[in-house]
C-alpha positions in Angstrom: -22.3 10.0 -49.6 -25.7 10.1 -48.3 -27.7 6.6 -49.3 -30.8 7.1 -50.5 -33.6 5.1 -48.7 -36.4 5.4 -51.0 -34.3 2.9 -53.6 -33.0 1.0 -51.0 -37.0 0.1 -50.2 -37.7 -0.7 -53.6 -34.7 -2.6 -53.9 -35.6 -4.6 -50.8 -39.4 -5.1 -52.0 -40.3 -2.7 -49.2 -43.1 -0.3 -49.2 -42.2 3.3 -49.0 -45.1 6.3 -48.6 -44.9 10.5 -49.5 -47.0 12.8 -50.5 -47.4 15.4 -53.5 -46.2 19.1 -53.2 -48.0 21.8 -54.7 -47.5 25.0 -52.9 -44.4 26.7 -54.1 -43.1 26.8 -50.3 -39.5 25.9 -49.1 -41.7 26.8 -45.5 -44.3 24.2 -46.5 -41.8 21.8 -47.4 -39.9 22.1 -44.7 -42.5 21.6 -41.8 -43.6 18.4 -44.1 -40.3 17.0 -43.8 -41.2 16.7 -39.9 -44.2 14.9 -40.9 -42.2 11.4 -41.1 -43.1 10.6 -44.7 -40.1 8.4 -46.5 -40.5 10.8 -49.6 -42.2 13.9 -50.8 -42.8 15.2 -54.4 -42.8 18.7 -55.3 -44.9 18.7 -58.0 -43.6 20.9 -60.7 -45.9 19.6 -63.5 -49.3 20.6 -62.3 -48.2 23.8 -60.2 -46.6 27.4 -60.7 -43.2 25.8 -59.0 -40.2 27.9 -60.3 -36.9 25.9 -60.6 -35.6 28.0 -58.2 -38.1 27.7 -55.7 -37.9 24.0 -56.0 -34.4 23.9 -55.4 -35.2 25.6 -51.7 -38.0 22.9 -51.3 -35.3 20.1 -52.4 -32.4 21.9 -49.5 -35.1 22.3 -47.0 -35.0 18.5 -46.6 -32.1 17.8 -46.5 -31.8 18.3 -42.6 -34.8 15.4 -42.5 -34.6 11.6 -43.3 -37.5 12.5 -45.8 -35.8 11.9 -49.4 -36.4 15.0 -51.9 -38.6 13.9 -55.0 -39.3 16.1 -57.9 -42.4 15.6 -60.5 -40.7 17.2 -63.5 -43.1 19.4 -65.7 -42.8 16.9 -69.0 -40.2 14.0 -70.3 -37.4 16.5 -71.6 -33.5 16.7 -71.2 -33.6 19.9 -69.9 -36.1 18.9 -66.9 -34.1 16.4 -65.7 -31.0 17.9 -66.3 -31.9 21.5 -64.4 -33.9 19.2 -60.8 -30.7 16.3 -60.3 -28.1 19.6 -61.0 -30.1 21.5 -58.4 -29.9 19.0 -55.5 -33.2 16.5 -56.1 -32.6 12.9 -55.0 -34.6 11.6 -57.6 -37.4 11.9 -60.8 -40.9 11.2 -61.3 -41.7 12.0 -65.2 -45.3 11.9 -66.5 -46.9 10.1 -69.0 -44.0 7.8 -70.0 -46.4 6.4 -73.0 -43.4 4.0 -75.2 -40.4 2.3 -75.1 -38.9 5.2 -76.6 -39.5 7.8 -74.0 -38.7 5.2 -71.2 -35.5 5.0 -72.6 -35.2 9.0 -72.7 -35.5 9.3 -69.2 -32.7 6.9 -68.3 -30.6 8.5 -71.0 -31.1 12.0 -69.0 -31.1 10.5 -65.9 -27.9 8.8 -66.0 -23.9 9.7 -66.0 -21.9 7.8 -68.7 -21.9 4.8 -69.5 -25.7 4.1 -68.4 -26.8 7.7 -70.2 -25.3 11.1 -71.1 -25.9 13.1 -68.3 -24.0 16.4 -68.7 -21.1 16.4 -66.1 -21.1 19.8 -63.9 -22.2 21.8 -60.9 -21.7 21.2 -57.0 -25.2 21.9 -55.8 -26.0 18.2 -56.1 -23.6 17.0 -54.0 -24.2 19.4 -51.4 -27.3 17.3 -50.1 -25.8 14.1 -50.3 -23.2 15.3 -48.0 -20.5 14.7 -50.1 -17.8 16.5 -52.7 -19.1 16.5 -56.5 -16.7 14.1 -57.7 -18.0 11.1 -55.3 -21.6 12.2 -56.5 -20.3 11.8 -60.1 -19.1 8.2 -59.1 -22.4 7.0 -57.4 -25.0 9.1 -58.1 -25.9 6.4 -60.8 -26.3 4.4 -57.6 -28.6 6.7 -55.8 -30.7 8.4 -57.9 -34.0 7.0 -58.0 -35.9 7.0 -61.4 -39.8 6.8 -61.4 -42.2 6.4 -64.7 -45.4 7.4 -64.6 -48.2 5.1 -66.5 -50.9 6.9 -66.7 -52.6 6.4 -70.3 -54.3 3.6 -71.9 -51.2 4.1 -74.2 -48.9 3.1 -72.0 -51.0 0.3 -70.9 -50.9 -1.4 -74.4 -46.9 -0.8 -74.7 -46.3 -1.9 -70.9 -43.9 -4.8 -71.4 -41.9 -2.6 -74.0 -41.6 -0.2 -71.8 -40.8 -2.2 -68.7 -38.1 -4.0 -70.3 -35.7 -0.4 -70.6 -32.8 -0.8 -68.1 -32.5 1.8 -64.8 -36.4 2.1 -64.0 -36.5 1.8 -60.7 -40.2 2.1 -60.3 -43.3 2.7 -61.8 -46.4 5.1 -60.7 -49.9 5.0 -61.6 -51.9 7.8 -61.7 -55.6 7.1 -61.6 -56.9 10.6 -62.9 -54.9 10.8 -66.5 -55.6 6.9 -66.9 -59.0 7.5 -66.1 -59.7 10.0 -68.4 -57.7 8.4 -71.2 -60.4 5.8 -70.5 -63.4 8.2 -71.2 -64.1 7.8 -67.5 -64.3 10.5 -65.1 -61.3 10.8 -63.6 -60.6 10.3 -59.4 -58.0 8.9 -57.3 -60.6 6.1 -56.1 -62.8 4.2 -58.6 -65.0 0.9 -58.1 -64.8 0.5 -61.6 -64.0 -3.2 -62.5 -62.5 -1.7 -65.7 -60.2 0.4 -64.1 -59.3 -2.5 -61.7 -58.4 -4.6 -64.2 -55.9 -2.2 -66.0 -54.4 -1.4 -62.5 -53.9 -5.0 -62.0 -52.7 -5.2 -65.6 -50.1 -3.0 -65.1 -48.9 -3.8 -61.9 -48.6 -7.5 -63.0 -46.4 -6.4 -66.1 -44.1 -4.3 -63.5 -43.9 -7.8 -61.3 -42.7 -9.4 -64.6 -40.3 -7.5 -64.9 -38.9 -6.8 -61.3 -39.8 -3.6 -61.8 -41.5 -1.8 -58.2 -45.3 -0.5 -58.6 -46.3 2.7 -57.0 -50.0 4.3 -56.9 -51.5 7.4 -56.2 -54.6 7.0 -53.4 -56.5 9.2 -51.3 -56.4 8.4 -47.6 -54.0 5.8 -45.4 -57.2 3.2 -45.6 -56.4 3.3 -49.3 -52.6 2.9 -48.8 -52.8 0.2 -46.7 -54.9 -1.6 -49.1 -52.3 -1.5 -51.8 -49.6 -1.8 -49.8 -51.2 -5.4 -48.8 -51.5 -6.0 -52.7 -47.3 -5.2 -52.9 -47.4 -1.7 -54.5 -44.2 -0.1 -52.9 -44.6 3.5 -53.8 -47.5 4.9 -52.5 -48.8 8.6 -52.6 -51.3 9.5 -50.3 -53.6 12.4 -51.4 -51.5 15.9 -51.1 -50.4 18.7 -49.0 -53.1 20.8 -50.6 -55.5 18.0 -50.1 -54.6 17.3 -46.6 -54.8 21.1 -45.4 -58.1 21.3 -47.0 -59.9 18.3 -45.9 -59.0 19.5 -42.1 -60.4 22.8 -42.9 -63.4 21.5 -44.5 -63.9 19.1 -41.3 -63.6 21.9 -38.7 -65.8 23.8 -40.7 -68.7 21.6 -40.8 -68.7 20.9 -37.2 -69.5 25.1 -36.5 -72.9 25.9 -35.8 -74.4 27.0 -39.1 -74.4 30.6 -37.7 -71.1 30.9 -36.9 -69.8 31.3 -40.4 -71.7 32.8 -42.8 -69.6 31.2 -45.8 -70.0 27.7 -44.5 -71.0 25.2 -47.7 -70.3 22.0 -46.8 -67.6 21.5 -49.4 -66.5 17.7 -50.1 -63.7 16.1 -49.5 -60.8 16.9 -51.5 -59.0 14.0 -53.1 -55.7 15.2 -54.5 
């Protein structure tokens, strides 16, 4: 069976970096593989990814050392249930807010006797390279299970929630803790308030041995955190990536040349 090296890293106190997924593209997915990321997450909260186009995304990796990620739309059985069955090597689930739901998405997450993962299906095994009943015996072992704090909520219930068994890492996200804030929400604020929560919560996670993982806007960004020890780093997006280049090439055309030019910003997602 294939080892996944995105929990080995977080295991080792080792940074690992991806990106987000948002077009519903096994194409896309594919060519980002090549890219030399350590992860990628197709995003299925925030975007129209069928389950059955993110299983394509998840098998078009599987040729690349990039590991297959999947942001599940919401904290439900079902969700994680239908993306491990179909081949992902792993979970992020949003706005893990109590102790409560922590310990739902180990229970999900998890054959017997760490959770009740329902038993079935061969997809899974197909991109670990090995036959279902060895994935049955390790996946446990290999599946890598990421929270997301990303509410003030969460903030006040961090050490209840860090102390649930099987979280293998933690991710904020700036724009829902922002706004839970009553700030405006961006991946990059110089807001000491917001500073001090980040730091808040990625003391907690160091308490408890658990990895801390951000998302940021641009490799300066990353390598800033990374110096601070968070291990699992997002940087910006697919989406974000392809339009920023866009935007840059289209700024540098004489203002004649396209009559739709505007100057956009820079897109930080």
């Amino acid at each position: 069976m294939r080892e996944n090296t995105v929990k080995r890293r977080l295991r080792e106190g080792k940074p690992s970096v991806g990106t987000w997924l948002s077009i519903p593209s096994p194409y896309t997915s594919e060519v980002m593989a090549q890219a030399g990321y350590d992860w990628l997450v197709i995003d299925m909260e925030h975007n129209p990814i069928s389950i059955e186009t993110a299983g394509l995304m998840v098998s078009s990796m599987f040729n690349s050392r990039t590991v297959p990620l999947v942001r599940i739309p919401w904290n439900t059985g079902e969700n994680i249930k239908r993306v491990l069955d179909m081949g992902a090597w792993g979970i992020v689930v949003p706005m893990v807010n109590s102790k409560e739901e922590a310990e739902r998405v180990v229970r999900e997450a998890k054959y017997f006797p760490h959770g009740g993962r329902s038993i079935g299906g061969r997809r899974h095994a197909v991109g670990f390279e090995t036959d279902p009943s060895t994935y049955f015996e390790q996946a446990n072992d290999e599946i890598v299970v990421i929270i997301q704090i990303e509410h003030i909520d969460a903030v006040r219930n961090i050490d209840e929630i860090f102390s649930v068994p099987g979280i293998d890492a933690c991710f904020i996200g700036p724009n829902d803790l922002m706004s839970s804030m009553g700030l405006k929400p961006q991946l990059e604020s110089g807001d000491p308030a917001v500073a001090e929560v980040i730091e808040q919560i990625k003391q907690a996670a160091s308490r408890h041995g658990i990895p801390a993982g951000i998302h940021v806007a641009n490799p300066e960004t990353a390598n800033k955190r990374i110096a601070e020890g968070f291990q699992f780093i997002a940087i910006s997006s697919e989406v974000g990536n392809m339009l920023n280049k866009a935007l840059s090439d289209i700024a540098k055309l004489d203002a004649s040349a396209v009559e739709s030019k505007s100057g956009g910003k820079e897109v930080r997602y």
